[in-house]
RODO-2510 file (C-alpha; in nm, 4 decimals, decimal comma):
residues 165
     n   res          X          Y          Z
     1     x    -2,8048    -0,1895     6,7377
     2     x    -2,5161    -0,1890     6,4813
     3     x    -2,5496    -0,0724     6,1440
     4     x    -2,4290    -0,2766     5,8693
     5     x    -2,0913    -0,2837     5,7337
     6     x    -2,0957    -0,0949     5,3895
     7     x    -1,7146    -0,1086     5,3422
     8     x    -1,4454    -0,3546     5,3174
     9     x    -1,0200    -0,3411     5,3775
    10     x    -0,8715    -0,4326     5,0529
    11     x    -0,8034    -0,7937     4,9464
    12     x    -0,4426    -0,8999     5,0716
    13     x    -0,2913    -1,1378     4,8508
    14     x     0,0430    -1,3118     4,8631
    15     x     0,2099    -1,5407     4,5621
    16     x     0,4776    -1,7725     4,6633
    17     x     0,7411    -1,8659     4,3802
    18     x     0,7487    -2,2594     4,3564
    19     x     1,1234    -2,3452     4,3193
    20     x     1,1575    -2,7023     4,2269
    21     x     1,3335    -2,8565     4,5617
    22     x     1,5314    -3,0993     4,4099
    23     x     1,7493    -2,8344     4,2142
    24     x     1,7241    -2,6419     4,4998
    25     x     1,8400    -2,9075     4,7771
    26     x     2,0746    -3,1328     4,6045
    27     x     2,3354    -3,0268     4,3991
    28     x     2,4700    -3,1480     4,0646
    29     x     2,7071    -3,4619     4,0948
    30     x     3,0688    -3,3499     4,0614
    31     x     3,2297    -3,4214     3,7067
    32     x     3,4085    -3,6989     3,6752
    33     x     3,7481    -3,6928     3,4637
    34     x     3,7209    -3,9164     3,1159
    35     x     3,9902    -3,8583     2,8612
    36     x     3,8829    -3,9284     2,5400
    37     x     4,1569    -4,1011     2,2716
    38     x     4,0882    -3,9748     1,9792
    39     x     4,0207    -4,2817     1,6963
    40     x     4,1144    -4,2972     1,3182
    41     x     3,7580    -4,2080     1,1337
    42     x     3,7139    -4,4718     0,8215
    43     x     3,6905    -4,1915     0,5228
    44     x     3,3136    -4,1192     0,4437
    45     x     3,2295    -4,3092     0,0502
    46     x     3,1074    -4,0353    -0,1637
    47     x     2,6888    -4,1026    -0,1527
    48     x     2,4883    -4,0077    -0,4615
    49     x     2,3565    -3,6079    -0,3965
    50     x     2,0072    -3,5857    -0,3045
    51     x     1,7951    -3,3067    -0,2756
    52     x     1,7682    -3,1511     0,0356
    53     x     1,3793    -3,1490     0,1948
    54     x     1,2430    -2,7983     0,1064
    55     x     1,1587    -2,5960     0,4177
    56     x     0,8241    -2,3919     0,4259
    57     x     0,8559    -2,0878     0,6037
    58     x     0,5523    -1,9319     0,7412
    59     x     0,5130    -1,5591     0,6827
    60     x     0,2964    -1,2931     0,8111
    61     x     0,0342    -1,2576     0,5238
    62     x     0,1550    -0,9013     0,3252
    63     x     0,0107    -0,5636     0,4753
    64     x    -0,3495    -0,4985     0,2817
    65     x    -0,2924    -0,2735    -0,0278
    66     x    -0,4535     0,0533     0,0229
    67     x    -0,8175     0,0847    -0,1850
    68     x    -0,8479     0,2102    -0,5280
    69     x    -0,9003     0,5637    -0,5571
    70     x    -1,3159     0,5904    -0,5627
    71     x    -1,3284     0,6898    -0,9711
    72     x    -1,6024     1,0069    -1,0082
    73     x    -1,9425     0,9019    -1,1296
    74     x    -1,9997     0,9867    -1,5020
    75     x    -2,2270     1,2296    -1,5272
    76     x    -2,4484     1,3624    -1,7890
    77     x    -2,2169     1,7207    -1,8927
    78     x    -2,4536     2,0057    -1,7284
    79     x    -2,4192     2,3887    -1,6700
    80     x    -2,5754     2,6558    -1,5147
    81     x    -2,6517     2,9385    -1,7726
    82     x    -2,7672     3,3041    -1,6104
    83     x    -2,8581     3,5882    -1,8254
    84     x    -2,7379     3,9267    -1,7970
    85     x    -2,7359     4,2383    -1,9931
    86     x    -2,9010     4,0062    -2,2826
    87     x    -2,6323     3,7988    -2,3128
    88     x    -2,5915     3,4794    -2,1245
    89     x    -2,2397     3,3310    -1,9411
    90     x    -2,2394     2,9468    -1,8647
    91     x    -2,0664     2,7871    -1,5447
    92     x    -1,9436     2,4456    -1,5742
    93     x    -2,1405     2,2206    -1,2829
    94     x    -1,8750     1,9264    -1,3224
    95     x    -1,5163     2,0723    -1,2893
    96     x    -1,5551     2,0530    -0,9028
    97     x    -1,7368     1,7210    -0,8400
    98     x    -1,5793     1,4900    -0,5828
    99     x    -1,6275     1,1264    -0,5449
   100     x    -1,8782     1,0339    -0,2272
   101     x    -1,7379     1,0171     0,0954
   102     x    -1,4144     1,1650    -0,0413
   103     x    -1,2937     1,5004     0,1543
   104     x    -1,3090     1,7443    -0,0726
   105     x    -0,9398     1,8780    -0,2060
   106     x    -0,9136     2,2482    -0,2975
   107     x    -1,1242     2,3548    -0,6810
   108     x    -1,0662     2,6187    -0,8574
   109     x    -1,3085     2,6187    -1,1166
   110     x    -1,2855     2,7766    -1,4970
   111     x    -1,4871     3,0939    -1,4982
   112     x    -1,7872     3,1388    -1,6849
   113     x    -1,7296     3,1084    -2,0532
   114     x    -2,0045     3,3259    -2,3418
   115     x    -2,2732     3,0743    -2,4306
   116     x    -2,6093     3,0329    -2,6606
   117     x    -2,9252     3,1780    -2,3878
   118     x    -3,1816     2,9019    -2,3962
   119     x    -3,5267     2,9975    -2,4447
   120     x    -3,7387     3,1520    -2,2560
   121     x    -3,4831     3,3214    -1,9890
   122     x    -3,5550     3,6292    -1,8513
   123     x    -3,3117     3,8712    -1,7841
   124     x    -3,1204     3,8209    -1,4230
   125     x    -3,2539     3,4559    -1,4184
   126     x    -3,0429     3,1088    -1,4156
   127     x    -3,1406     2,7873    -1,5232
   128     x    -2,9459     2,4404    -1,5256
   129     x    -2,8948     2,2957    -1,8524
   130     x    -2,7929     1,9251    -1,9182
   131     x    -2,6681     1,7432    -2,2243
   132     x    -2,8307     1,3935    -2,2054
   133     x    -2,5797     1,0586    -2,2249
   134     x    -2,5215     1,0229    -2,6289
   135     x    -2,7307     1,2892    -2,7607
   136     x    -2,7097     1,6611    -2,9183
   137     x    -2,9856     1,8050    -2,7598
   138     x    -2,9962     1,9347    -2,3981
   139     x    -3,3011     1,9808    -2,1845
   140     x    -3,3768     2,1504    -1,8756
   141     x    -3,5206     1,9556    -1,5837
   142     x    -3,7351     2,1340    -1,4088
   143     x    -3,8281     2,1016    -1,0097
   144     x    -4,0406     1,9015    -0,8424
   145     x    -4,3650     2,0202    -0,7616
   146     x    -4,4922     2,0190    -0,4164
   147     x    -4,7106     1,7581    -0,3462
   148     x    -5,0088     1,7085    -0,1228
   149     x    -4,9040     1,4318     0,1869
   150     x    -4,9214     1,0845     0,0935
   151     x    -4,9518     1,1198    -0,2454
   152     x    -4,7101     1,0819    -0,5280
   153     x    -4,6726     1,3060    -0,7399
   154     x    -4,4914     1,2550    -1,0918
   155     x    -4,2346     1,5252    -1,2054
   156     x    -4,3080     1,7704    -1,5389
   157     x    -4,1460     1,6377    -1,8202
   158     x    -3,7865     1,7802    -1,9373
   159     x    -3,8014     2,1245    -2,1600
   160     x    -3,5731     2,0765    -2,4766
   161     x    -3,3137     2,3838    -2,5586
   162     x    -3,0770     2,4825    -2,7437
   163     x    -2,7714     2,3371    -2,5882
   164     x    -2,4835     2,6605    -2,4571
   165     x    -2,1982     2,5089    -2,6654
***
């Protein structure tokens, strides 16, 4: 017994040109000599002008503009104050920030400027100190706490201090 045919030859195809056979079988009748006698023209009698029929030309619609620059979220001014040798240097946490999604381009931020120490900060330790939207006081949020699973738990509330500037 034969086995099966698993293959196939490749699909021959052919495409004839259609040429149309009347151009191709009969030629054109030969031209046959007119001479033309050229005739006075009457003058043309000046018309009134008229407007001539405005043309609308369609046009590609213009190339999209490229999008806004993505401005930086405002945020509330914040630094991160460290203590050392009992007196306490802030870094500014904004001078870097990027917009979202944005690569970020090269920072060099200002170095650490002398500031007020809030209180209580040991010595060697760093906290984060913000200046809330419209007011003169800053505070110091703290961290969340670990919570047990499936429960919520509610942050502490923020610590007042003296603000570092």
């Amino acid at each position: 017994m034969r086995a099966p045919r698993r293959s196939f030859a490749n699909p021959f195809v052919i495409t004839l040109a259609a040429i149309p056979v009347a151009v191709a079988c009969n030629p054109p009748p030969p031209h046959s000599q007119v001479t033309v006698h050229p005739q006075p023209q009457p003058q043309p009698q000046p018309q009134p002008q008229q407007e001539a029929p405005t043309t609308v030309v369609m046009e590609n619609p213009p190339r999209p503009a490229p999008p806004p620059p993505t401005p930086v979220p405002a945020t509330d001014p914040s630094w991160h104050v460290t203590k050392k040798g009992g007196a306490c240097q802030a870094f500014d946490n904004n001078a870097c920030r990027i917009p979202p999604g944005q690569p970020a381009p090269p920072c060099n931020p200002p170095p650490p400027r002398a500031a007020n120490c809030p209180e209580p900060l040991a010595e060697g330790a760093g906290v984060t100190v913000t200046q809330l939207a419209g007011q003169a006081e800053c505070v110091v949020l703290p961290a969340m706490p670990k919570c047990p699973p499936n429960i919520s738990c509610n942050p502490p509330p923020p610590r007042k201090v003296t603000c570092p500037f």
